[in-house]
C-alpha positions in Angstrom: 15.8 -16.9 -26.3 13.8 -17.0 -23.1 10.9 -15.5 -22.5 9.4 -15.4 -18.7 5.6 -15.5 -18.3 4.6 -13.0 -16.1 1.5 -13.5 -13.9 -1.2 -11.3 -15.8 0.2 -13.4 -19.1 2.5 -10.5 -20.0 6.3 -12.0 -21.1 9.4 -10.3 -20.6 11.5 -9.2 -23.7 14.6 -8.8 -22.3 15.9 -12.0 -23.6 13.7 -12.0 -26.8 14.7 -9.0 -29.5 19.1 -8.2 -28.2 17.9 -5.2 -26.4 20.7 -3.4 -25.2 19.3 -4.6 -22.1 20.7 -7.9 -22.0 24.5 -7.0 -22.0 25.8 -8.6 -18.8 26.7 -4.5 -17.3 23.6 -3.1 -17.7 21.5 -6.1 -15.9 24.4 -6.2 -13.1 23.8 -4.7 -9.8 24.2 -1.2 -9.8 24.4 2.1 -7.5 22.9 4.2 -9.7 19.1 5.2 -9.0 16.7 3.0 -10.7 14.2 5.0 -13.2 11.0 2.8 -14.8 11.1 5.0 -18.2 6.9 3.8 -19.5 6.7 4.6 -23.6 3.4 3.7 -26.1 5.9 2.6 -28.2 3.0 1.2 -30.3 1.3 4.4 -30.6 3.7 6.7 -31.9 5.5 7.4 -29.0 9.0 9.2 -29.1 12.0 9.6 -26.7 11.3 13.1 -25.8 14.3 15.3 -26.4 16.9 15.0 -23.7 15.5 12.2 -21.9 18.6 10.4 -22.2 20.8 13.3 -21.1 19.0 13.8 -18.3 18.9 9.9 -16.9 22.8 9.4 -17.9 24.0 8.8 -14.6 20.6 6.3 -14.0 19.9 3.1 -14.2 16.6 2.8 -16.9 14.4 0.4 -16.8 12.8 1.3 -20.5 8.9 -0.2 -20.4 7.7 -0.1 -23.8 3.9 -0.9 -23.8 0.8 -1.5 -25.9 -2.9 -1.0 -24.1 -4.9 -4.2 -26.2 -8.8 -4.5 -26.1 -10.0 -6.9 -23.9 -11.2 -9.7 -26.5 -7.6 -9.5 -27.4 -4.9 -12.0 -25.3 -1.4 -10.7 -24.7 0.4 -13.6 -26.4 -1.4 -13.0 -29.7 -0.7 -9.2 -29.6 3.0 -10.1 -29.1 3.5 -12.4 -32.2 1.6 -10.1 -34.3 3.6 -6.6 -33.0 6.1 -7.8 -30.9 9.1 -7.6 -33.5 8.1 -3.8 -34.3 7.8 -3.0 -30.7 11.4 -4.4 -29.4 12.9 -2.4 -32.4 11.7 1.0 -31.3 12.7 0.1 -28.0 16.4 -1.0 -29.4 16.4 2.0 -30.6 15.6 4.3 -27.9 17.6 2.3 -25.4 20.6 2.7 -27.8 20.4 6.6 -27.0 19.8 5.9 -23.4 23.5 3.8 -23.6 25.0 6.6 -25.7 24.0 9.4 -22.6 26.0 6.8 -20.3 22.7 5.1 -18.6 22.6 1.6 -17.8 19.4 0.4 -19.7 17.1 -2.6 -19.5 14.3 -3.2 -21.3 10.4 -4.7 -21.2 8.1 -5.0 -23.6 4.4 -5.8 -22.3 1.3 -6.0 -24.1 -1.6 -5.2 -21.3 -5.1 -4.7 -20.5 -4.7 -2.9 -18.0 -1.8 0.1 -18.2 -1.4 1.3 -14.7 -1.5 -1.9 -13.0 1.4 -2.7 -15.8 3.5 0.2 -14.1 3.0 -0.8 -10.8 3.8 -4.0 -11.1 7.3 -3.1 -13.2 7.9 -0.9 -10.7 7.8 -3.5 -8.0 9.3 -5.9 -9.9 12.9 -3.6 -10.7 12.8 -2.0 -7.7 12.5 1.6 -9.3 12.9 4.3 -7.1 11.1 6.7 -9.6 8.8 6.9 -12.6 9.3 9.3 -15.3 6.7 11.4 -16.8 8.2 11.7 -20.1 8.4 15.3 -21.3 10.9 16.8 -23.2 13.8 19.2 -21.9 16.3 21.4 -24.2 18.8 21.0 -21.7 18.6 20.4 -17.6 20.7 23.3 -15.7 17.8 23.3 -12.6 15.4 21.2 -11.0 12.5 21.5 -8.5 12.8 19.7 -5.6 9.3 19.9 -3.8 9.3 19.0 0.0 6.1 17.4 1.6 7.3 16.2 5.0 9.9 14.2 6.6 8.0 11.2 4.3 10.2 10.1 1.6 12.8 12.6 1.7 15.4 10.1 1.9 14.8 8.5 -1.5 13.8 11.7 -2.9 17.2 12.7 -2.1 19.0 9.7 -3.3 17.6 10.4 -6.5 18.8 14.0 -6.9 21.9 13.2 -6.0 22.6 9.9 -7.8 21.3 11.9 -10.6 22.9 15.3 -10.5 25.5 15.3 -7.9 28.5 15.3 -11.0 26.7 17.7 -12.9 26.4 21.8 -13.0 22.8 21.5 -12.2 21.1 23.7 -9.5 18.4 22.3 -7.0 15.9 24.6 -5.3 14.5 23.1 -2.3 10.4 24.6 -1.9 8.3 24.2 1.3 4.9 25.1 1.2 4.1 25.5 5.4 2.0 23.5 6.9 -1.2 24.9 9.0 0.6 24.6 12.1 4.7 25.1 10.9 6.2 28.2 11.5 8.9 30.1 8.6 11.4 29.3 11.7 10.5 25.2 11.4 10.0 25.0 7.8 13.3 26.7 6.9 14.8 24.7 10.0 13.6 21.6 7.7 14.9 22.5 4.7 18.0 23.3 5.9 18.5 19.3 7.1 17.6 18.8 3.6 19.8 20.5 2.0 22.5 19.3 4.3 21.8 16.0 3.3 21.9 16.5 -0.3 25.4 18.5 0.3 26.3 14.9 2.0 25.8 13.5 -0.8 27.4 15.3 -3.3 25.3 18.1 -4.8 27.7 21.6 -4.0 26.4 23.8 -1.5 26.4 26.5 -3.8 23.8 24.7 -6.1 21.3 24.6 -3.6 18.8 27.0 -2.8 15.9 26.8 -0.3 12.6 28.6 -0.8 9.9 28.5 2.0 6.6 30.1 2.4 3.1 30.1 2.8 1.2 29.0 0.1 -3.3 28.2 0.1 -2.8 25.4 -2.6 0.5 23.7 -2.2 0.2 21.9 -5.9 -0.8 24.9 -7.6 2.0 27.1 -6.0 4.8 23.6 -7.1 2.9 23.6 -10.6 3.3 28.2 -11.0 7.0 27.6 -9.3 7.8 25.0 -11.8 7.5 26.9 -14.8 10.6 28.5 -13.9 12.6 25.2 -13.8 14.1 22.5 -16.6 12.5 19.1 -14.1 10.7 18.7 -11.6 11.2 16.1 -8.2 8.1 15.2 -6.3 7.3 11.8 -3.8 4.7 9.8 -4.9 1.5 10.7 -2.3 0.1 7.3 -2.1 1.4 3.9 -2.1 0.4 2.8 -5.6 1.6 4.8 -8.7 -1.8 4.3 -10.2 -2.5 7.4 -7.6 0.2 9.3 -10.2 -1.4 8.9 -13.2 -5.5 9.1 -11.8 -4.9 12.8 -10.4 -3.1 12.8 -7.1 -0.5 16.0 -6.8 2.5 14.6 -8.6 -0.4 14.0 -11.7 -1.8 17.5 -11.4 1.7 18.7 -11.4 2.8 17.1 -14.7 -0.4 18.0 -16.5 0.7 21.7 -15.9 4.8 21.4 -16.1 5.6 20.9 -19.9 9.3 19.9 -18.4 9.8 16.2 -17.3 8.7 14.9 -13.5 10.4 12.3 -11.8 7.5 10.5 -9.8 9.9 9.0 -6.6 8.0 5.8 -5.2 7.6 4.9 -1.3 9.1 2.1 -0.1 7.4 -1.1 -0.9 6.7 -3.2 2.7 8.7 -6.2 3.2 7.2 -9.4 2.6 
C-alpha cells in the first residue's frame, strides 16, 4: 500500500483500501468525460438513485470526504475512520462499475471542503462536478447556453455522455440585452450542429430561445420539466458553484441531478 501526501496533508486512498479504483483499466487513459462525483460518505451520504446509470459511459472520479474541526489533523481522522470510509466508497464505486463507468476513488479528510473539490478537480482533470441528486431514470436533459464560453466542453460532455443513448437534449437561450431571436437561434443552431457532430441524433435535439428578465430563474422553472440538467461553471473556481453563483442557485431549485462543467484550467 502507498499512500501519497497531498499538499494540505490530505492522502490519497486509491492504493490504500482495493477500491475498484486501482484496477489497471479504470486508472488508464480514457476518452470518456471525466466526472469528480463529491459524497459525505461520513455523514450518511448515499448514492442517489441512478447516479450510476446516468455516468455509465463516464469516467468517475468518486471523492468520498469528511469535513473535521480544525483542532483535529487529517492523519489522525484517517486512522480513526479511514477503514469505514473506503468501504462505503467500495461500495458505491462497485455500482458505478456495474452501470459500465470507469471509476477511481479518493478519500480525503479536510478542513476546508470546497477548496478539497477544487483541488480534486485540478488534480484529475474533471471536466464536470456532479451535484448529486437522484433521478428515476434519464430520458432528457437541459442543456443551458450562456455564450460562446465553454460550449465546447459543455458539449463534449453531453455527448461523451449521451450520444449512445435514447436521451433527448433541449438546447435553451435566454437573449442577451443586445441579441436578437434571429442571432440567438442562429447560435443555437451551431450548437446543435456540433452536438449532431458528435453523435447525439438530430432528432433528439431541440432548441428553445427567448427572452427571459432572470436567465437562472427561467433555467431553474424550465428545468422542472427535465430528468438533468447541463450548465458551465460561471467563474473559474468551483467554490463559485457551491457559494451561490447560477449553476448553485440552479441546483438548490432542480431536485434532478446538475452536472457543473469546469473552464479550462490555464497552462502552467
Amino acid at each position: 500500500m502507498t499512500e501519497t501526501p497531498t499538499d494540505d496533508g490530505e492522502r490519497a486512498a486509491n492504493d490504500d483500501h482495493g477500491a475498484p479504483g486501482d484496477r489497471p483499466d479504470a486508472a488508464a487513459p480514457t476518452d470518456r468525460p471525466s466526472v469528480l462525483v463529491p459524497l459525505e460518505v461520513l455523514k450518511g451520504a448515499s448514492l442517489p438513485n441512478g447516479t450510476p446509470e446516468l455516468l455509465a459511459n463516464a469516467h468517475v472520479v468518486l471523492l468520498g470526504y469528511h469535513v473535521i474541526p480544525e483542532q483535529t489533523a487529517a492523519e489522525q481522522a484517517r486512522e480513526q475512520f479511514g477503514e469505514t470510509g473506503m468501504a462505503k466508497l467500495d461500495e458505491f464505486a462497485d455500482a458505478f462499475a456495474a452501470a459500465g463507468a470507469d471509476v477511481e476513488t479518493r478519500l480525503v479528510f479536510t478542513h476546508d471542503e470546497a477548496t478539497t473539490i477544487d483541488r480534486l478537480i485540478y488534480e484529475h482533470d474533471c471536466l464536470a462536478v456532479l451535484v448529486p441528486n437522484g433521478v428515476a431514470q434519464v430520458e432528457s436533459v437541459l442543456f443551458p447556453l450562456r455564450g460562446t464560453v465553454g460550449v465546447e466542453r459543455n458539449s463534449r460532455l453531453v455527448a461523451g455522455l449521451f450520444a449512445d443513448t435514447d436521451v433527448d437534449v433541449t438546447l435553451y437561450h435566454a437573449l442577451g440585452a443586445d441579441e436578437s431571436p434571429e442571432d440567438g437561434a442562429s447560435f443555437a443552431a451551431d450548437v446543435a450542429a456540433a452536438l449532431a457532430e458528435r453523435g447525439i441524433a438530430e432528432d433528439r435535439i431541440d432548441t428553445v430561445v427567448e427572452d427571459a428578465t432572470v436567465p437562472v430563474d427561467a433555467i431553474a422553472d424550465r428545468a422542472a420539466s427535465y430528468d438533468v440538467v447541463v450548465m458551465g461553471e460561471t467563474d473559474p473556481s468551483v467554490t463559485t458553484f457551491v457559494f451561490g453563483m447560477p449553476s448553485a442557485q440552479v441546483a438548490e431549485r432542480f431536485l434532478g441531478p446538475v452536472l457543473v462543467v469546469q473552464r479550462a484550467r490555464p497552462e502552467e
